[in-house]
N, C-alpha and C positions, 0 to 999 in steps of 0.2 A: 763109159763113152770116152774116144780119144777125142781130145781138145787141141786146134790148132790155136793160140794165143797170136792173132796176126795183126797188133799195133802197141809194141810195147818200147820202154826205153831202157837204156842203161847207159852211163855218166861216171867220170871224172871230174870232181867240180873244178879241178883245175884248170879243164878244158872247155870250160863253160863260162866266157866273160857275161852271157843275162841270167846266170845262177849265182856267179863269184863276186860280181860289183857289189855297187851299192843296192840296197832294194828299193825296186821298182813296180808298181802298181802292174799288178798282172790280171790277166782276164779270169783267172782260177783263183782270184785271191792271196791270199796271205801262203806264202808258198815258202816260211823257216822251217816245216819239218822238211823240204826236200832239199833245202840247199847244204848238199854234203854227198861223197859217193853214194851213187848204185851201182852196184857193181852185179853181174849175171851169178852170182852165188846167193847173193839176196833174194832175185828176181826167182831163181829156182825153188828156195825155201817157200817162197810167199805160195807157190804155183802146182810146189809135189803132190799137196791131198787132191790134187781135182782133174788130175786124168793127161796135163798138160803133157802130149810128145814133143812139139817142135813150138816153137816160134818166130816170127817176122821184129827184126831189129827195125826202127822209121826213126829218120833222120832227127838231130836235136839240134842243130843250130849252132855247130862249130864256127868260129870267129871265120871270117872273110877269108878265103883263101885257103882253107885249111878242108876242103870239101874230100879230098883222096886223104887226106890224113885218119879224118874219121872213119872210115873205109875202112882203111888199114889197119887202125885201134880194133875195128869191130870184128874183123878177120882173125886179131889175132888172139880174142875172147873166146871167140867160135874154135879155134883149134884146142882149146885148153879145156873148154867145156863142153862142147857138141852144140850147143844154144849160142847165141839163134843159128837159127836154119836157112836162112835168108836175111837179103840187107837190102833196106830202100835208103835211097843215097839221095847227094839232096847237086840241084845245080841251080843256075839262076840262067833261065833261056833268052833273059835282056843280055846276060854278058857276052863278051869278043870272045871268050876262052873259050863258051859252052862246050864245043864240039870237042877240044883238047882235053875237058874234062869226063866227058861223058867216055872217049874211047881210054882214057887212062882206069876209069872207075871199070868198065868194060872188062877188065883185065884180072879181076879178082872173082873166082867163083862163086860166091855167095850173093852177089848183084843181080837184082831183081825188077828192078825197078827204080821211078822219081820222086821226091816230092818236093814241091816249092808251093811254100802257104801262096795264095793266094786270095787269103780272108781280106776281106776290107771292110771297114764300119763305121759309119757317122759319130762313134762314139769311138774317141781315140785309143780306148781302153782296149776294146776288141780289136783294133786294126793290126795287119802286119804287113801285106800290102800297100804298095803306095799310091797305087790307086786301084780303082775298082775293075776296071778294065783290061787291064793290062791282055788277058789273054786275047785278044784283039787285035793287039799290033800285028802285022804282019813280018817284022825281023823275029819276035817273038814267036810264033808259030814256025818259023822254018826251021828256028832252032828245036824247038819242040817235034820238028818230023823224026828227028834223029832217034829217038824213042821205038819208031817201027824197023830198024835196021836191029836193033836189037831182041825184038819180042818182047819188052818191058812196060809193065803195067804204069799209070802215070797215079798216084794218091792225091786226090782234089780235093781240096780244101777251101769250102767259097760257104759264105752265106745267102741265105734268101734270095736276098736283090742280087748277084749274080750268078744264079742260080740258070737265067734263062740264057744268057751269054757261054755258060760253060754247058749247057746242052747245044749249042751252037758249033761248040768245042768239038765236042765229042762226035756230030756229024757231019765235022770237018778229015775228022782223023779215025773213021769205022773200026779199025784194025790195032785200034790201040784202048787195050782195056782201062776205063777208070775208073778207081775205086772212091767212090764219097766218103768222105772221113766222118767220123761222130755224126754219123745220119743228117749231115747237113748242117750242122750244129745250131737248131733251133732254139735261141735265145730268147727270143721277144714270145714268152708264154701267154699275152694278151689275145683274145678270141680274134683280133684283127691280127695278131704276129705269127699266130699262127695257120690262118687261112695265107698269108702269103708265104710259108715254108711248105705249107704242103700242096700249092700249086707248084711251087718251084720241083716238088719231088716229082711231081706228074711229068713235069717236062723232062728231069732226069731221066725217070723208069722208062721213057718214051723209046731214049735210045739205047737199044741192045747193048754195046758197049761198057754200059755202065753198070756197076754196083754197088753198092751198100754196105760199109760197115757201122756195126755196130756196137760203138765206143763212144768214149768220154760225153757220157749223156749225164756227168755231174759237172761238167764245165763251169756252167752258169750257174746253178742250183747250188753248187759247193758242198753239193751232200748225194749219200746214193738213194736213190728215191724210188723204189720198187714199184709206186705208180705211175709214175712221168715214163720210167723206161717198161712198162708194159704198155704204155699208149701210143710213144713212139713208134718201137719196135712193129705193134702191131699195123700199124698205117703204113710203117716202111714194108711192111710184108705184103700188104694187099697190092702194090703197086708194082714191087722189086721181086715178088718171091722168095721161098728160099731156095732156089736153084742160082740168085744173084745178092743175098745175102752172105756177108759172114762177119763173123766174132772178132773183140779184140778190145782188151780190157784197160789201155791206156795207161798202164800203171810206167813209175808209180806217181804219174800227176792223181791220179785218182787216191794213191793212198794217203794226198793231206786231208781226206774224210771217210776214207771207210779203208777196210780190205779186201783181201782176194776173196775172202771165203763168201762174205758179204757180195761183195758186190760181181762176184760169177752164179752166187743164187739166185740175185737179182733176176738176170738174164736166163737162168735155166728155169727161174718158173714161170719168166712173160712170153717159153716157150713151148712150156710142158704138155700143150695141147693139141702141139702139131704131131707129125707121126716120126716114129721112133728116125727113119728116114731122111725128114728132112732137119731133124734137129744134126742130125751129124753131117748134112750139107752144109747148114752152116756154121756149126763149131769144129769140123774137120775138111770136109771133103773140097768147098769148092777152095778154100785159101790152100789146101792142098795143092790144088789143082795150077788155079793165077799164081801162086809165086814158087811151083815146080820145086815144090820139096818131098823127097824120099824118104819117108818114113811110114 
C-alpha cells in the first residue's frame, strides 16, 4: 500500500525559540527527547519500511516574522531530498502583513496550504490561541478569504467548545477545504468530554468542506494507544467517511512515546476492516488529491 504521511515535521532547533529556550510545560509533555534536530533524513529512515511515497511538511512555529523563512528552509530540504511533497505554511490572519505574506509564501511551488492553531483551552496548558474566537472577527475573516484566490486548503486546529464556531467557519467560506487536525483533538476522555467532542464532529462532518485527519491521537494520552485510536478513528469515520478522511502520523512530536512502526500499526489495524479501497483513500488517495501532489 502507498502511504501519503500528510502532517509531519522537520526542525532546526536553532530555529525554534519554544524548542531552544528554557523548558516550558507543553500540552504533549515532557518534550527532551525532541529538543534537538530533525532533519528529513531522519524523518525518512523512521518512514522507509511502510510504504511512505510523499509527504505533507505543517508549519512549526518559526519566531514572529520569520513565516517566508521557513518556507524557504522547507524548499530547500525538498530539493535535496524529494520530501516533502508539499508545504503548509503558517500566517496570522489578525496581522496588517497577512496578504504581503500569503502572496510572497504564493511564490514557492511546494505551498499548499495554511495553518494558524487556533486551539484555545480553560486550561492554560492546552491553549495557543488567545482567545477562543478569534475566527469571528470580521478583519480576521477577510484576511482568511485570501486563501480561495489561491485553491489552498486551511489545517484547523480548535477544540470541542469551538468546534461549532469553526463549522460556522467553514459555511462561511464553502470553497475552501479544511482539514481537522488530530481528529479534533479530543482531550477531556470523560463520558461527558466526550459526548461534547463528538457533537462538535457532527457539526464538522455536516459541512462538505470539511475533513478529518487522522493524527496526533497521543497528544493527551502521551502514549500510542491502539484502543483510543481505534475508537476515534472509528466515530470519525461514521460521520466523515473515508472519502474525507486521511492519515498523518505527526511525528516526530509523537516519537517522545512510540514509533513509526508502532504507531502506523496502530492506525492500519483500526482500519483493516474497511475495503482494500478506501484504506488507500485515506492513507494515499484523498491527501493526494487536497494538497496536489504527483506521485
Amino acid at each position: 500500500m502507498k502511504i501519503i504521511d500528510a502532517h509531519h515535521h522537520i526542525w532546526q532547533l536553532s530555529d525554534l525559540t519554544w524548542l531552544s529556550g528554557p523548558i516550558q510545560p507543553r500540552i504533549f509533555g515532557n518534550y527532551d527527547p525532541i529538543r534537538r534536530d530533525y532533519h528529513v533524513s531522519e524523518f525518512i529512515e523512521d518512514v522507509k519500511p511502510h510504504g511512505v511515497v510523499a509527504s505533507v511538511y505543517i508549519q512549526v512555529n518559526w519566531p514572529c516574522g520569520k513565516e517566508v523563512a521557513e518556507a524557504l528552509w522547507v524548499h530547500d530540504v525538498a530539493r535535496n531530498f524529494d520530501l516533502p511533497n508539499a508545504v503548509i505554511g503558517y500566517v496570522d490572519f489578525s496581522s496588517e502583513n497577512c496578504r504581503h505574506i500569503i502572496e510572497e509564501l504564493a511564490k514557492l511551488p511546494l505551498m499548499r496550504g495554511i495553518r494558524q492553531q487556533l486551539h484555545w483551552h480553560k486550561n492554560p496548558l492546552y491553549r495557543f490561541a488567545t482567545r477562543p474566537d478569534i475566527m469571528m472577527d470580521s478583519a480576521w475573516r477577510n484576511n482568511f478569504s485570501l486563501l480561495q484566490n489561491f485553491d489552498w486548503p486551511f489545517e484547523l486546529q480548535v477544540f470541542a467548545s469551538q468546534m461549532k464556531n469553526a463549522a460556522k467557519l467553514a459555511s462561511a467560506f464553502p470553497e475552501t477545504k479544511m482539514i481537522l487536525q488530530h481528529c479534533g483533538m479530543p482531550e477531556d476522555t470523560s463520558r461527558n468530554g466526550m459526548f461534547l467532542w463528538l457533537d462538535g464532529i457532527k457539526y464538522l462532518a455536516d459541512r462538505p468542506n470539511v475533513f478529518c485527519k487522522f493524527s496526533g491521537l497521543g497528544t493527551f494520552l502521551h502514549k500510542n494507544s491502539p484502543n483510543f485510536i481505534s475508537d476515534i478513528l472509528g466515530q470519525c469515520l461514521e460521520f466523515f467517511g473515508s472519502h474525507r478522511c486521511i492519515y498523518g502520523s505527526n511525528f516526530p512530536i509523537e516519537k517522545i512515546w512510540t514509533n513509526y512502526t508502532d504507531l502506523i500499526g496502530s492506525y492500519r489495524n483500526s482500519l483493516s476492516s474497511l475495503s482494500q479501497h478506501e484504506q488507500d483513500l485515506i492513507f494515499y488517495t484523498n491527501a493526494k488529491e487536497i494538497y496536489k501532489i504527483g506521485c
